[in-house]
N, C-alpha and C positions, 0 to 999 in steps of 0.2 A: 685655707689661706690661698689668696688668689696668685700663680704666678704668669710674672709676665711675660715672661715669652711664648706661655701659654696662652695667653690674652690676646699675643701678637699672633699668633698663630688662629685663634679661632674667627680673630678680624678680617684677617687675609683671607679664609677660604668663604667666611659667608660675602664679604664683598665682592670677590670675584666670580663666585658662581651662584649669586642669589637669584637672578632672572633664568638661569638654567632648569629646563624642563626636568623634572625626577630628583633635583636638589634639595637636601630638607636644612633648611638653616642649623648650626646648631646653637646655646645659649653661650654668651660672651659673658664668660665670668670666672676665668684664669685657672679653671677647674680639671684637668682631663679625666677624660673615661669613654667610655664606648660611643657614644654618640659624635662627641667627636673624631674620634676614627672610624666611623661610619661616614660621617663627611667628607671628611678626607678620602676615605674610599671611591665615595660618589665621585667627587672631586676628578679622581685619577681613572674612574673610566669612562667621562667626557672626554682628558685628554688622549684617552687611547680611542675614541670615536665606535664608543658605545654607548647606545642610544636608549636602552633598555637600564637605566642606572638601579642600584642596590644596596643595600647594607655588605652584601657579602661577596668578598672577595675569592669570588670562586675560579672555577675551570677557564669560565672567558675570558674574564681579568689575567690571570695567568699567563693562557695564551698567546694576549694580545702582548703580556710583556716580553714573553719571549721569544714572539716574533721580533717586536725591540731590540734586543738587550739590552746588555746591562748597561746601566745608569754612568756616565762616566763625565771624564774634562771634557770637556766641548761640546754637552748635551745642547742640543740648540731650542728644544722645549722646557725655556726656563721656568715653566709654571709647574712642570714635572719636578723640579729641582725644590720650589719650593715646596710641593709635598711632602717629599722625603725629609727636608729642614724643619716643616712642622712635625712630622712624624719624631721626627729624634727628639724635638722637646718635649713632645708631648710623653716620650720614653723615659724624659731625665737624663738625656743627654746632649754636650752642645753641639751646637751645628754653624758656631760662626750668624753671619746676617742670614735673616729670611730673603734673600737677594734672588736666587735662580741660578746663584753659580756655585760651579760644584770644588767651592774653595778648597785650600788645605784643610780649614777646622773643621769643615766640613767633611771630608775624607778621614780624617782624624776620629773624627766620631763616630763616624759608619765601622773605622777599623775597631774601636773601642769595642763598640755592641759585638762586634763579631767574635772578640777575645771573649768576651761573657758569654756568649751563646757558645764558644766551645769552637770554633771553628780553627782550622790548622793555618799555618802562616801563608801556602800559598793563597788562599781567602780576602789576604790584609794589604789589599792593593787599591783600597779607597772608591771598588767601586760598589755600585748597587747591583745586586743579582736579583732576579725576580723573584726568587722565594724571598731573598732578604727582604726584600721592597714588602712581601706578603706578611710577613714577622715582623714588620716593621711600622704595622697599620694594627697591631694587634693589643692588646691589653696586659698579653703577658710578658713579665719580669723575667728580667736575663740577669740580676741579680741577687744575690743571699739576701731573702725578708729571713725577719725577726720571728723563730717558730718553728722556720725549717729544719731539714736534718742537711747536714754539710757531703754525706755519703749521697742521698739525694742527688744535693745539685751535680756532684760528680758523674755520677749515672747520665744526667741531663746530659751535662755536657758532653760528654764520652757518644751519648746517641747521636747527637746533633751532628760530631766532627767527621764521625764513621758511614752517618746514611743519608747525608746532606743530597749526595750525588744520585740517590736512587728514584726514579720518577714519582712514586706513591709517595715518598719521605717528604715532611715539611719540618721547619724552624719547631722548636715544642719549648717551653719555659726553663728555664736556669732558676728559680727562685728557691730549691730546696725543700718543695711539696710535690706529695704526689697525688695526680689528679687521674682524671680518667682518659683526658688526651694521652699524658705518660703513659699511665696501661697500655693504651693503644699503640703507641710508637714504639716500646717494649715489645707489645707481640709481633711487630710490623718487622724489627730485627731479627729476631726468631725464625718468622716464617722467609725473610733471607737468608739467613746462613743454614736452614733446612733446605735451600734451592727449589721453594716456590717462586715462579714468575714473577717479576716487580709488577706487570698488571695484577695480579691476584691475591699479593701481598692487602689484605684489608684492614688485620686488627684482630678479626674475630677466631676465635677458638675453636678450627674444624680440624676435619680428619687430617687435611696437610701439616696444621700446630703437631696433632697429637703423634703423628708419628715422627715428626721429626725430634718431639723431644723423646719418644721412646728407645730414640737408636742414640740420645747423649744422655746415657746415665753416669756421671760424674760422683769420683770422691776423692778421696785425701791426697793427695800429691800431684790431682792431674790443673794445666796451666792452659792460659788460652781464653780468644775470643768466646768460648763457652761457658769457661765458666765466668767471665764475666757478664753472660748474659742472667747467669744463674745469681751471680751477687748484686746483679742490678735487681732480679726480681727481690731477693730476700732483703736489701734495704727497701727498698720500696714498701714493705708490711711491716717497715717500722719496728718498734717494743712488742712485737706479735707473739710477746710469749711470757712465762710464768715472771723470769728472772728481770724484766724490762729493760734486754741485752738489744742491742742495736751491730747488726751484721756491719761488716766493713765491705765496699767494693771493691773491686781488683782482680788481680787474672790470674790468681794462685789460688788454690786448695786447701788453704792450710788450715794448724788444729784448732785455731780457734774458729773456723768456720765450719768445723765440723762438731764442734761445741755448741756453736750456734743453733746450726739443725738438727739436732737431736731435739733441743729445748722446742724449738718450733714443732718437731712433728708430733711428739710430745704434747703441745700444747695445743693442737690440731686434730689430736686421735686419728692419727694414720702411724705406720708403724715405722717404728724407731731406729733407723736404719744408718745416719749419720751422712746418707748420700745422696745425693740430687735424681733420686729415680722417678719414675712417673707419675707417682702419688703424691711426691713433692713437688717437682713442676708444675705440677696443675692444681694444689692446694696455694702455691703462692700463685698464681698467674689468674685463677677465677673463682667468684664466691662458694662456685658448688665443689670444689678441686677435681677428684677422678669421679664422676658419677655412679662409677660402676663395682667401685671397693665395697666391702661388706660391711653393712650397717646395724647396729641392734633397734635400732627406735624406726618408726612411721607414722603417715599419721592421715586421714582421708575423713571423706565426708559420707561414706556409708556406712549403714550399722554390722556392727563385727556380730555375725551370729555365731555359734559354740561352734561351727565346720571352720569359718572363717579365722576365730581367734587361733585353733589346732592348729590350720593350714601355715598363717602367720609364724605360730611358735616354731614348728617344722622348719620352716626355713631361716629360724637364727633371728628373730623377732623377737623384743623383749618387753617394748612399749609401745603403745599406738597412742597417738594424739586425737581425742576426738572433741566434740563442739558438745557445751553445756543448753546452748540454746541455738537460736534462731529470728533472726526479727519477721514483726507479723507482716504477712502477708508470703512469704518464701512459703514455693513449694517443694524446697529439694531435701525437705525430711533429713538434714541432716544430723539434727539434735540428739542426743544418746537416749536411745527408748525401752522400754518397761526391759529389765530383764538382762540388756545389755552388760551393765559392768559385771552382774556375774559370770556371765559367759568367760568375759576378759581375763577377772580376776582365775578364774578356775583353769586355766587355758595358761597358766604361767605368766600372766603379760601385766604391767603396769598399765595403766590409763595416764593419759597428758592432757589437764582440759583446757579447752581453748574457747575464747570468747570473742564472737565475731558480728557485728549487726552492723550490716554496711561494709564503714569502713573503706571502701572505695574511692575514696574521692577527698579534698580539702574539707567541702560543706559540712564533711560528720563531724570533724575534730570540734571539738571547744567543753570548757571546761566543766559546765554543764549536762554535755553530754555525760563526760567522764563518771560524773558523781552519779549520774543517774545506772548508766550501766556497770557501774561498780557497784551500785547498791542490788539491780537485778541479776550478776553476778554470784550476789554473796548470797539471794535469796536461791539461786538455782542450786548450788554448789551444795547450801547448807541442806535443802531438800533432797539432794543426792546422797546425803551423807559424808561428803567428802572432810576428811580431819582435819583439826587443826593444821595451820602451818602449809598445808596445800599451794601451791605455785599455780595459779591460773594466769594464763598469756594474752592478752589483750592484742587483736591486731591492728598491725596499719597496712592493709592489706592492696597498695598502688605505691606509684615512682614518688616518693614525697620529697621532696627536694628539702636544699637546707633552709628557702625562703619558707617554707611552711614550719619550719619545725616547732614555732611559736606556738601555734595551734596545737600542736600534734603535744608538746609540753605540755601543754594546755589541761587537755584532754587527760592526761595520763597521773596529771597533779588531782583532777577530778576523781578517777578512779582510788589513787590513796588515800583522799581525805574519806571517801564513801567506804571504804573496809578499816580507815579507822575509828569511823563516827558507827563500823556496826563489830566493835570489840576488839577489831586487827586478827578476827580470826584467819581471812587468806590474805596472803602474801601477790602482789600484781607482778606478774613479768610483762615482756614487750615482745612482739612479732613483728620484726618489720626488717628489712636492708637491714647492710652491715651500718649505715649510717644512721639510719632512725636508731637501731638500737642501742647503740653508743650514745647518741643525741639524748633522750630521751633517760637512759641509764646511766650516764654522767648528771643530767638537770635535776630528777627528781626522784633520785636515788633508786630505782628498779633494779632489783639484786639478780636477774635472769634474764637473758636472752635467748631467743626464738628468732634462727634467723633462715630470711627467706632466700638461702645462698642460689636456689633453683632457678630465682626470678635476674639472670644474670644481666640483662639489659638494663636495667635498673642504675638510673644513674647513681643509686646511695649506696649501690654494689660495685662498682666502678672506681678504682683509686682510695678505696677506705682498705683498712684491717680488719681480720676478723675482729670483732670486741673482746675484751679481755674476760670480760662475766656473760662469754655465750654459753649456753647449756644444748640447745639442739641448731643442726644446721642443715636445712630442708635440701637435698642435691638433685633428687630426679621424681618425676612423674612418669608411670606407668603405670602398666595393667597389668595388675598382680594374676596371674595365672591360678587355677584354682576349677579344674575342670569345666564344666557347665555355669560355674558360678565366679567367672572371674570379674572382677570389681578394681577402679582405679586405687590409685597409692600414692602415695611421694613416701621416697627412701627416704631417712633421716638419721643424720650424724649426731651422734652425745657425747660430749666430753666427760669422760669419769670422773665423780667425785663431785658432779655439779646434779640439779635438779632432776631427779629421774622418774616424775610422777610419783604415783601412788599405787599401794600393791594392793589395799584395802579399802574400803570407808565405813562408816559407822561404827569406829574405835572410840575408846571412852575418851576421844578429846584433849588427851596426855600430851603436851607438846615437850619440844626437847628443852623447854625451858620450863617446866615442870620437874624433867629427869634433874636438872642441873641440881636443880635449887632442893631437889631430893639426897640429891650427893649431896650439895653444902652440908645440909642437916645433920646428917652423918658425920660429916668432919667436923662440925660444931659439939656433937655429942660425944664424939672421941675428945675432945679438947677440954670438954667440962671433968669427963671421966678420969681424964690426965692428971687431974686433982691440983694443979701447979701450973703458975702463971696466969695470962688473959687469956680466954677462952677464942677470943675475938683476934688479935695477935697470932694466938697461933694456927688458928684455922688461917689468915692469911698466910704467916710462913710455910705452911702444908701448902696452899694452894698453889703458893709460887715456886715448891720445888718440883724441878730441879734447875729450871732454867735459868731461873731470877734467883738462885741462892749459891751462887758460887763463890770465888773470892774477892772480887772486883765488888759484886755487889752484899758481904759482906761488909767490908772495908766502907762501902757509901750506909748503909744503915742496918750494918750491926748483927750480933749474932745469930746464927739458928738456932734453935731447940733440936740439932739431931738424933737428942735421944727419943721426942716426940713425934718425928719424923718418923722413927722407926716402930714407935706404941700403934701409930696410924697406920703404918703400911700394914703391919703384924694386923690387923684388925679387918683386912680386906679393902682396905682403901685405896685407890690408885689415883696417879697424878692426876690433876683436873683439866691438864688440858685433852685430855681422852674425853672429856663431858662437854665440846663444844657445842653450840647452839645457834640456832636463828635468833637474828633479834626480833623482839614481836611487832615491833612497830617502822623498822626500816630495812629488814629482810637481809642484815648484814651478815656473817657467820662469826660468833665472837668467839675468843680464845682467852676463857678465864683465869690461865695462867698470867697472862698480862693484864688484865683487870686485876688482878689479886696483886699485882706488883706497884698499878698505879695507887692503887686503897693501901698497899703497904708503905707506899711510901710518903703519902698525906698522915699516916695514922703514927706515923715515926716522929717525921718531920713536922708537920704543921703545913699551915695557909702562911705562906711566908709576906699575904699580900697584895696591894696595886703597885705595880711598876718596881717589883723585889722578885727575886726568884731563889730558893734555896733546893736540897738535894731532890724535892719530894719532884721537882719538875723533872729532873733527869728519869727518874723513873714511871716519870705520866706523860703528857703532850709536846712537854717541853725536848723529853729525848728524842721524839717522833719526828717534829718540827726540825730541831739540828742534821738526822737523817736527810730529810727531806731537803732541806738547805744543801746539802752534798747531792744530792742527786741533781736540786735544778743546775749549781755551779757546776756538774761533769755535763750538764745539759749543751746539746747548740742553742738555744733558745735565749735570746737577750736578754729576753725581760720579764723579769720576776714574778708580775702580777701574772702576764698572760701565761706562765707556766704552771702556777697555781691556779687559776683559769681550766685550764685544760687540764689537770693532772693530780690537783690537793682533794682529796678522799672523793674520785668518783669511781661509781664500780667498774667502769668499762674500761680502767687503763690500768695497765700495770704501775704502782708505784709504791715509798717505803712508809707512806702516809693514807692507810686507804681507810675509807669510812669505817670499819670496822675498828683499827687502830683508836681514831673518835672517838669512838662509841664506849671503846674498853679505858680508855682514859680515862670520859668523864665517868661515867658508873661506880669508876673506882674513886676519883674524887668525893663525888656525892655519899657516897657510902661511909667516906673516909670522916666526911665532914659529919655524920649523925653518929657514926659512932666515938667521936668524940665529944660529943656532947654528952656521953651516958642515956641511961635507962633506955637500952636498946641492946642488939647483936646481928652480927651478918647476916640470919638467916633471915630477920624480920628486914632488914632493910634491904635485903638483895627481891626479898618476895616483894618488897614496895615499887622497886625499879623498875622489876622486868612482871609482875602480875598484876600491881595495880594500874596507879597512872602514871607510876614515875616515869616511865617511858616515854610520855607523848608531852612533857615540858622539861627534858635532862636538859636541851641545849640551854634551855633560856635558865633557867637554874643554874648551869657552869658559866654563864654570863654573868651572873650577878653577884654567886658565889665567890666568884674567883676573878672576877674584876671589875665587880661594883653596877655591875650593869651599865658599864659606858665602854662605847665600841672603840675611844680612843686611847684607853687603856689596855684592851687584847693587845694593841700595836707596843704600848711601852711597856708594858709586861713581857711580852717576847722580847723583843730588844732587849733588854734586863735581864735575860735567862740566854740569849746568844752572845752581845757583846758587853754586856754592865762589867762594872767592876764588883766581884761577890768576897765577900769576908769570910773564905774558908776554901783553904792552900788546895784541899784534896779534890773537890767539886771545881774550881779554878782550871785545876790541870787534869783534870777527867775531861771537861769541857774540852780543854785545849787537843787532848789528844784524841779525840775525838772525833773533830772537824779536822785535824790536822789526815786523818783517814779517811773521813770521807769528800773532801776539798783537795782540786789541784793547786798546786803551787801557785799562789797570787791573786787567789778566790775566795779565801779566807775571809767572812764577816769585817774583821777588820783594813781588809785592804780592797773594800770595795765603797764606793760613795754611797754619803747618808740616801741619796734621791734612790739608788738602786736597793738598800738595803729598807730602806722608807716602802718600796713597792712591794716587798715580802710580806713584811709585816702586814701590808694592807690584805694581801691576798690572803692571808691565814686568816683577818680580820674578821670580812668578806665572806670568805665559805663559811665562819662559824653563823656569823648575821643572814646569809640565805638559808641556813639550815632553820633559823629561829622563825624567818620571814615567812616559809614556802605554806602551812598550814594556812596562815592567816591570810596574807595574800588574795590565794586561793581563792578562799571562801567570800572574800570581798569581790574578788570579778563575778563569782556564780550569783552573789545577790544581785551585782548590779544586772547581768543577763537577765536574770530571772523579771527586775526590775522593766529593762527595756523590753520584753517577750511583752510583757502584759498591757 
């Protein structure tokens, strides 16, 4: 939507300086964005009588304005005047007439921006200062967008009022994101109050950063500009941890930020210290953190021989990453060669394989690609022997910005369809920035990250977090020493508990969803033996204890059998959620005590329906969904969709709705639903789900199942189960008390409008319909490729 004072403004500057040598018109059409503050640019260093005009408002521009100064009442270059007036609309803020004089409203507005940018009162004196004039030509928001975090924009502004004054220091955004500028002007504070020079103050992470944060190690009780530097970096990384806590800024110490960091260093694998020491200021401040801490994992492009894998092990090496291929024509032999893994294998060391042909550049991504080297991949892998279940890495191995991510989705969509269409025997991860692999691991569900932390220039390492589903984090390249035979390296960081390679291959193929469904059997066979009751019933009540059988849920569907609880345990059975698993077809890690609780509570309950909800929901999607409803309402983020957008079941973010929770929903639904139809049993339908094909159509089967296969029903279906009126006291006020804990005061479902509550729903929609779309999609652009190639 066109506005007009934007209109007026892009009139004025192409009319008056269209005949201007180096002036590039810009389009009149009430729009703003960079081009016109490019103009505007150009614009203002004609009137500073610079002949050399530009896009960018650099050193020159600068100069010449503060040979100037500052912009004030009685500027007598009123065409200066009205640059600044277009610039403020162009901001979203008024500025009075486009006249040339430097009215009240116009001063009015300049102090406004200045309160947003953070700037202190003596500031607010209506005039123009050369940096402001530079901030004021710029694109970014001095404003809270809709997304941000509110600790953010504080930070922002906190920078902005404290280093305004210091010559390297410029204006940086107020919008509540953090970017790679912020980084920048963050380390720029830093290496001030370490008393590096303001000439030498740059941004980047050298020997001046590192020692001045070595001599502020910070903890619990200490106050001060420090540690405010320290709670500006730890909001800045965001939900960077297990719990998807969010640091608070400020200049105190206190225990809940030392709660904070523990969970960060924790979720960082550096050590748990609770204090802002050097391995934590430099795990929040850059993608690689301390380069030089100790690492179990590596990973290179030359072959590990039996001296090399030794040498390796010897110095506290556990995994090496190596490459499954090569594309033709490479002469750098770096592909794993006859002989190799055993060396590895016998040498104590896991293998991490990595899959790399190109990858260089935008040109390689598209989805075709993808499929193709997922299929040669799966052919390498499989002639290696690598087992079931294997995580191989796919890289994006250059600066891939977020314009390209399309592509690079692209590509990676390629790759899943090609290991699904050859059994789902391996599982794809992502190698790329902290950005790609979030990008990439949020769009098309890639359960591991491979991150290129080393590559720190990198703009997608620049103002991102680490991702939430990273498994390795590349920090340094060197020459691994090694007598006569020393060969390069990148050290590599592994978070426990996540992907750790392979210790063997040529295993019988056994994946841990084989073990699972081994367990079932067993608990199934204890249940028949039980001689009394459903055999099916109580293998779920076994599955779900202990977590899902206590008295609350109880009291929602009814009693246990603990005397069968105890015939099982006596039998050598233990709780199921020790028998977790990969999923085979979207690499999730499920927790079959919550599938046994969703299947239990359909199998109680029933399919209550389209646009009806009864208890079975509370104990399947629908209690996930209410979760998550509390998590966006304690959210800063406005709006509903774009926090489901960013946050509803992707792997890369912490949240209390993650694809995994999905996945054990429906499973348990579907399961819930054959076994009540008879002439069946858990073990047969749980082997249909996860061995045959039930896995590669659950979503569109919980579509159609459970709401008729119309996408406008998931919406009143939720609604139904969040705000309906439901016929049954106890499920009513479970609900209530529910939301009343995870909802602030006045966020409540019901006390928020249909349009914003409308937007949830759609978002839950939304993610279920991409999950159903993403195969099919897919394989429609690769024909069409395939299609235009020929």
């Amino acid at each position: 939507m066109a506005d007009e004072m934007v209109l007026q403004a892009q009139k004025w500057v192409n009319s008056t300086y269209e005949n201007v040598s180096g002036y590039n018109p810009v389009a009149e059409d009430g729009k703003t964005g960079w081009n016109t503050m490019y103009s505007l640019t150009r614009a203002l260093q004609y009137e500073l009588g610079i002949t050399a005009l530009s896009n960018a408002f650099g050193p020159t521009t600068l100069s010449r304005l503060q040979a100037k100064g500052a912009i004030k009442i009685g500027e007598s270059n009123k065409n200066i005047v009205k640059i600044i007036q277009c610039g403020m609309y162009c901001k979203g803020y008024s500025a009075g007439a486009i006249d040339g004089e430097m009215s009240e409203a116009t001063r009015a507005g300049i102090n406004t921006m200045m309160r947003d940018v953070g700037l202190s009162a003596t500031y607010l004196d209506g005039t123009v200062r050369p940096k402001v004039f530079k901030a004021l030509l710029t694109m970014d928001a001095y404003v809270f967008l809709s997304g941000g975090l509110e600790q953010i924009r504080l930070m922002q502004q906190w920078l902005n009022g404290r280093y305004l004054d210091k010559s390297t220091f410029y204006i940086g955004p107020c919008d509540g994101f953090f970017s790679r500028g912020v980084q920048q002007a963050l380390m720029k504070a830093i290496q001030y109050e370490s008393g590096i020079p303001e000439d030498q103050a740059n941004g980047v992470f050298g020997a001046g950063t590192v020692a001045g944060l070595k001599a502020h190690t910070l903890s619990e009780g200490d106050s001060g500009t420090w540690v405010q530097l320290f709670t500006g970096a730890c909001v800045a990384n965001g939900p960077s941890n297990a719990s998807g806590d969010i640091a608070t800024f400020g200049n105190q110490f206190d225990a809940d930020l030392t709660d904070w960091v523990e969970k960060f260093q924790k979720f960082s694998a550096i050590g748990v210290t609770g204090k802002a020491d050097f391995d934590t200021w430099a795990q929040l401040l850059v993608s690689y953190g301390n380069p030089d801490r100790k690492v179990i994992a590596c990973d290179t492009r030359f072959t590990i021989t039996p001296q090399r894998a030794e040498a390796l092990f010897r110095e506290g090496y556990r995994a090496v990453g190596r490459y499954l291929d090569e594309p033709p024509g490479s002469t750098l032999n770096k592909e794993i060669q006859p002989g190799e893994l055993d060396a590895i294998f016998s040498a104590g060391l896991n293998v991490i394989p990595i899959w790399q042909y190109d990858a260089s550049s935008l040109a390689d991504f598209k989805y075709s690609n993808g499929y193709l080297h997922g299929s040669l991949a799966h052919g390498r892998a499989t002639g290696y022997g690598f087992n079931r279940g294997t995580v191989i890495y796919f890289a994006v191995d250059y600066d891939a910005t977020s314009a390209d991510m399309d592509l690079v989705i692209d590509y990676f969509a390629g790759v899943n369809d090609a290991f699904k269409s050859n059994g789902s025997k391996y599982v794809a991860g992502v190698y790329g920035s902290r950005n790609v692999c979030a990008s990439v691991s949020g769009a098309t569900y890639v359960p591991y990250a491979y991150v290129s932390g080393m590559s720190y220039g990198f703009s997608g390492n620049l103002g991102f977090p680490l991702p939430q589903n990273w498994a390795f984090n590349q920090i340094k390249e060197f020459s691994f020493p090694n007598g006569s035979d020393s060969f390069g390296l990148d050290a590599v960081a592994h978070r426990p508990g996540a992907d750790f390679g392979q210790e063997s291959v040529n295993e019988s193929n056994s994946s841990s969803v084989d073990d699972f469904i081994a367990y079932v059997q067993r608990v199934y066979d204890a249940a028949v033996s039980y001689g009394k009751g459903d055999p099916n019933e109580l293998s779920l009540q076994f599955m779900r204890w202990e977590k899902y059988t206590d008295t609350r849920w109880r009291a929602l569907f009814g009693e246990v059998d603990d005397a069968f609880i105890s015939y099982a345990s006596d039998r050598g059975l233990d709780q199921a959620r020790k028998h977790a698993y990969t999923d085979p077809s979207m690499g999730a890690l499920i927790n079959p005590d919550h599938l046994a609780a969703s299947a239990s509570g359909y199998f109680l309950k029933g399919n209550a329906g389209v646009g009806k909800a009864n208890r079975a929901e509370l104990a399947s999607w629908g209690g996930d969904l209410l979760t998550f409803y509390g998590e966006w309402s304690r959210s800063d983020n406005a709006s509903p969709l774009d926090f489901c957008r960013k946050t509803l079941c992707r792997p890369d973010v912490a949240s209390t709705f993650a694809l995994g929770d999905l996945i054990e929903d429906i499973d348990g639904f579907l399961v819930a639903q054959r076994l009540k139809n008879g002439n069946t049993n858990i073990v047969q339908e749980l082997r249909r789900v996860l061995i045959g094909t039930g896995h590669l159509t659950r979503f569109s089967e919980f579509k159609i199942y459970r709401f008729g296969g119309v996408t406008s029903n998931i919406q009143e279906t939720a609604k139904a189960f969040l705000e309906g009126q439901i016929d049954d006291t106890l499920l009513s006020s479970t609900r209530a008390l529910l939301i009343h804990r995870n909802c602030p005061v006045g966020k409540e479902p019901w006390n928020e409008s249909d349009s914003v509550m409308t937007e949830f729903y759609t978002g839950f929609a939304e993610t279920l319909q991409k999950l159903i779309d993403q195969q099919v999609a897919r394989r429609a652009r690769f024909l069409a490729e395939q299609k235009a190639e020929r």
